[in-house]
Each structure stands twice: as C-alpha cells, then as structure tokens.
N, C-alpha and C positions, 0 to 999 in steps of 0.2 A: 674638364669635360662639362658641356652645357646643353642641358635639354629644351629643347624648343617643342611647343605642342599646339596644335590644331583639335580641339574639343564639338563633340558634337552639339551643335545650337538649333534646336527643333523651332525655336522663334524664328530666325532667319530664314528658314531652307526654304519658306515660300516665296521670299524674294530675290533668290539664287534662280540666276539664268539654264536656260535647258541646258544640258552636256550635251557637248558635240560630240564624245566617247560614250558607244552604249554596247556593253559585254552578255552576253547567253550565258545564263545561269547554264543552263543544261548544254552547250557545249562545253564549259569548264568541267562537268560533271562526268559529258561523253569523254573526254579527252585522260580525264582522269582514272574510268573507270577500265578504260583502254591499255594504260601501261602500268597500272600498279599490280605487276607482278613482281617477283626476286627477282631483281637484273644484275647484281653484280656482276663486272667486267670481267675476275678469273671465276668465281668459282658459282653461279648463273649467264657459262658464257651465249649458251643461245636464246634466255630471255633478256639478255643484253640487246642481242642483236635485234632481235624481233621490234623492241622499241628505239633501238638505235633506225633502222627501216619504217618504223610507222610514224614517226617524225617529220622522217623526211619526204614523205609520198606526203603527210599531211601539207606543210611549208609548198610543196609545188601544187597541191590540191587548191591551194588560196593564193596561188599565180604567183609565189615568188620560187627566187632561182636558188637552186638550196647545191651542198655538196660536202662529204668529207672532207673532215681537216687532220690529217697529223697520224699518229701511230696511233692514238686513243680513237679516232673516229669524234671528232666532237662534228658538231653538226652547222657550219654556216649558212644560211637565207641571207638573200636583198629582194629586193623588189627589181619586178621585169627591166631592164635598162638602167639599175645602177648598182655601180662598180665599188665593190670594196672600198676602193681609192678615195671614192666620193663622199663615204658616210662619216658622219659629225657626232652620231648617237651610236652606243652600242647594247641592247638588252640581251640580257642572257641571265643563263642558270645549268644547272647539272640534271642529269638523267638517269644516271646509275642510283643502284641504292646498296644500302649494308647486306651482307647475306641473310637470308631466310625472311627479310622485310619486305612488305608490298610495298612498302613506302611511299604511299598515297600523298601525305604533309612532304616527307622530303624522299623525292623532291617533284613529284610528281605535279603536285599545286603549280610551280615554279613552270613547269613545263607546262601544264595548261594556260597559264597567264602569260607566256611568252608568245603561243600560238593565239589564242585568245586576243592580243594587245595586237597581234602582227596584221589579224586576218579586220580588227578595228581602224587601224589606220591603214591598210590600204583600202578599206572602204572611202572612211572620211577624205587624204588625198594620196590618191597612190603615186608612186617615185619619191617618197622621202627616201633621205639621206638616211637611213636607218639599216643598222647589219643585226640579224637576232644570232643567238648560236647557245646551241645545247651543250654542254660539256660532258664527257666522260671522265671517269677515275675521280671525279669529287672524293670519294669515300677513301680512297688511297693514297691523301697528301696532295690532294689540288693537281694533281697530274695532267688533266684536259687544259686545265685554267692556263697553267705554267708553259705548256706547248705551246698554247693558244696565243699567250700574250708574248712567246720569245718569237712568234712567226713574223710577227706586225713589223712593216716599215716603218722606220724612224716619223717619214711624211705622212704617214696614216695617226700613228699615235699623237703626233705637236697637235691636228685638230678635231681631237676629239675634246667636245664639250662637255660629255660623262658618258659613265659606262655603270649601268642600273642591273645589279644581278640580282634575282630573285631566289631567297633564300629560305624554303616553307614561308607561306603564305597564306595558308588556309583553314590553320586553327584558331579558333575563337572560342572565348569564356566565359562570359557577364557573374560568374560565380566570384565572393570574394575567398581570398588567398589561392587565388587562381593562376598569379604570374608571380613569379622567383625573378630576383638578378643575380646574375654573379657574384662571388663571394668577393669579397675587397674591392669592387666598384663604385667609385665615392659620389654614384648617383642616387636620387629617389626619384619610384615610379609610382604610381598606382598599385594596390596587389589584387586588382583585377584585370584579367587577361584577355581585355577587348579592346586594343587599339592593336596600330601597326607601327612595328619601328623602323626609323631609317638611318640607319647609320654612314657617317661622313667623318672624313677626316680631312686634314689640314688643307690637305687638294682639294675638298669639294663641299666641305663647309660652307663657301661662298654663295651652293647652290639651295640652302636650307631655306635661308627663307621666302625666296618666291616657292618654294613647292610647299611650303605652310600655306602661305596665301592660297593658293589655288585650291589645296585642302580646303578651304574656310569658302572658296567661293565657287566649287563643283562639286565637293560632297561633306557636305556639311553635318551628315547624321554618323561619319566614321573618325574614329579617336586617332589622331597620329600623334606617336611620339618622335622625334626629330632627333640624336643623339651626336653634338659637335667633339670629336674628340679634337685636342689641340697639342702642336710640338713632341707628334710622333709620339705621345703616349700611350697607345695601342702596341708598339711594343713590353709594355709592361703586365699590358692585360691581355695574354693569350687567346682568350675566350672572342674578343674582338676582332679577329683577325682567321677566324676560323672555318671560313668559306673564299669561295672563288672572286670576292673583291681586292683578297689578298695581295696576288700577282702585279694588278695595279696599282693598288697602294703602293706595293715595293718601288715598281717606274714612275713613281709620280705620276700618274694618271688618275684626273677626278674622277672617282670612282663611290657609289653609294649602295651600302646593301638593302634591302628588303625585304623582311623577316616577320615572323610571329612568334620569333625567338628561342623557338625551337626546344629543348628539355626543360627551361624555364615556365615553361609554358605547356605545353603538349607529352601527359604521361606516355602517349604509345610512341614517344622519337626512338627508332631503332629495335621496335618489338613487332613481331608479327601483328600485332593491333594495330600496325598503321594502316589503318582500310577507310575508303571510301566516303563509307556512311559516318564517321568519324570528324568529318568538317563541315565548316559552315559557309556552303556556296554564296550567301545576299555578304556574306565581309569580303569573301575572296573576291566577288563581285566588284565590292568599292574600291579597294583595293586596285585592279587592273583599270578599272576606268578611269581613276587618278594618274597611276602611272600613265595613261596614255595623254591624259589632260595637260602632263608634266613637261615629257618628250617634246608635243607641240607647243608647248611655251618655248623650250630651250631651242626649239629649231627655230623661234621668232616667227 
C-alpha cells in the first residue's frame, strides 16, 4: 500500500487558474438538510421512500433523465439524450442510513455531492457521458451496489473509465488526534482529520496521480490523501472494502472511493448525532468541485 498526497500550498493558490467547477455551499446544505432523516430500507420504510422520491424529482429538476433500478430502488440519472450504453464515468453513493440515524455524513454528504456535481457539469457542458446513481441497502451488505453492478452489460462495463462513489464526505477536523486508521494497516496518516481520502486499488491505481495533479492545481487549499492498495491486498483488510466500491472492485472495474473515513474520523458515524450542523460545508465544497475537475480530465 502506498499513499500519495496533495497538500494544501497557500503560496501557490494565487497562481492556480479559475475552476471551471463551482458548487453552492448552501445547496449541499439544502439537499442535505432535506434527507437526513431515519431512512432505513425495512425498518424507516416510508422515510426510505420519501428520500428515495426527492432524489429523484431533484436529478429531473436539473434536467437529467433519472429512474428505478432493481428490487432495492437504487436510483439511475443521465443527462437529456444520453444512453446508459454511452457513459464512460459512473458517480454514485448510497441513500439509506442505519436505523434511528439522520445520517447527515453517511451518507447524505454523498447524496448531496452527487447531485451537487451532476447539476455542476451539466452546467459547465451538458450531454456528458456520465450516469450518477443513488444506492439503496448500503447498510445491509452492499445490496443496491451488488444489484446494481450484476445489471451492467458486459459492453457497458469493458468502457468504463472509473466508477467514483462517494462515501461520507463531509466531516472535517483541523483538531489534532482527530483521525484513527485501521488497526493492522501498514499506513501513516496525519492524526489530524482534514483532508479527503481516495481510495484505489489495482484497477484504478493508475488513476491516482493525475487526480493528485489536479488536486494541486484546482484546489490547492484542500489536503488529499490518495491511498494505492496493490495485488488484491484489500482482501486482507476488511475495513477497505466496506462500501459500494466493493462490487467493482470484485469485476475488476476501476473503481475509487471517497471518503472522510468515516468512524475513524467522525464520532457521530451511526448515532443519532449524525445531524446537519455537524459538518463542514467550504471541505465538502472542495471536495465536489474536485471530483468534478477530476471527471472532466478523465472524459479528456
């Protein structure tokens, strides 16, 4: 395993070009403030639904073509006139949360940066090759994820470029002894909990270091850590493999998660203190405006 990191450089950022990706604090906030109720799938089945529906009326409210997918209901968007068949990029994240959890960080952050990022490039240029998609059943063994990725046609998955899930993204700490790793992971991090990690493995490793670069030359003031795992070693560390990048990983599909690393980092993962006023909207910020900086590189 090898970490790659993008540092923030307050010298440079005035010589750093405009971003062409610019995200609304306060629609990340609206969006978030919208679905962080209990939603679990059985036992919050109509707060399920309520945000499984305001998802999707949002995604068609910012003109793309959205619709159920699967037993779970995960939630598919493209933009007007193009075809699943077409997209090269695939961003997504989960929408359910643990019972009795608002789950603001997970995974709500996720859900706002996916809308967030979607409603940003169709700005910048609409009809990318891009498919976004919500997942259900996160919390119950990757179930959305797993539907999700056994539907794909063979011809859809050979060209896909990556597949970018967003996995809490929203907590932030400048405190020290603020961010934990996993226990037996033969990394060092910082033990302060203000950058973003992205995690890649064998398949998508390849894509670490232009999205460093781009780090360093769109947002220059946010910390990424970059995390290469090599020769299927993520089976050894459970912990790695514990969200919806899973499923691709499994198909060999480049696939990289996006994270704030969740109980490592953020005391309220999975307590009813996952609430709102709880995160830090200017990181979540950097954060989606990169992903989006990222996407358009990889679409060339």
């Amino acid at each position: 395993m090898l970490i790659s990191s993008s540092k923030p450089d307050s010298k440079n950022s005035q010589n750093i070009p405009t971003k062409s990706i610019t995200i609304s604090q306060s629609y990340l906030r609206e969006v978030i403030e919208a679905i962080s109720i209990p939603r679990h799938y059985i036992y919050e089945k109509k707060n399920n639904l309520k945000v499984r529906n305001y998802i999707k009326r949002e995604f068609e409210s910012l003109g793309l073509y959205s619709f159920y997918q699967g037993e779970y209901d995960n939630i598919i968007a493209t933009y007007d006139g193009v075809a699943m068949s077409e997209c090269s990029i695939i961003i997504c994240g989960h929408y359910d949360s643990v019972p009795n959890s608002l789950g603001a960080d997970d995974n709500a952050s996720a859900i706002a940066g996916l809308l967030a990022v979607a409603k940003a490039l169709g700005e910048f240029a609409p009809s990318l090759p891009v498919m976004f998609v919500a997942f259900n059943r996160e919390e119950d063994g990757l179930l959305g994820s797993y539907e999700f990725m056994h539907s794909l046609p063979t011809t859809l998955t050979k060209q896909l470029k990556c597949v970018h899930v967003l996995e809490m993204i929203g907590y932030c700490s400048h405190e020290p002894n603020s961010q934990l790793i996993p226990e037996g992971l033969p990394i060092k991090v910082s033990d302060v909990g203000d950058f973003i990690a992205i995690i890649a493995n064998r398949d998508s490793n390849h894509l670490i270091k232009p999205l460093i670069k781009t780090a360093e030359q769109t947002q220059p003031q946010l910390s990424v850590k970059a995390l290469k795992v090599f020769l299927g070693v993520e089976k050894l560390f459970p912990h790695l493999s514990r969200s919806d990048h899973a499923p691709f990983w499994e198909s060999r599909i480049p696939a990289m998660m996006w994270t704030d690393t969740s109980e490592f980092r953020n005391p309220h993962y999975h307590k009813p203190s996952d609430t709102p006023d709880t995160l830090d909207y200017e990181f979540m910020k950097s954060v989606v405006e990169l992903l989006g900086e990222v996407v358009l590189e990889e679409l060339g």
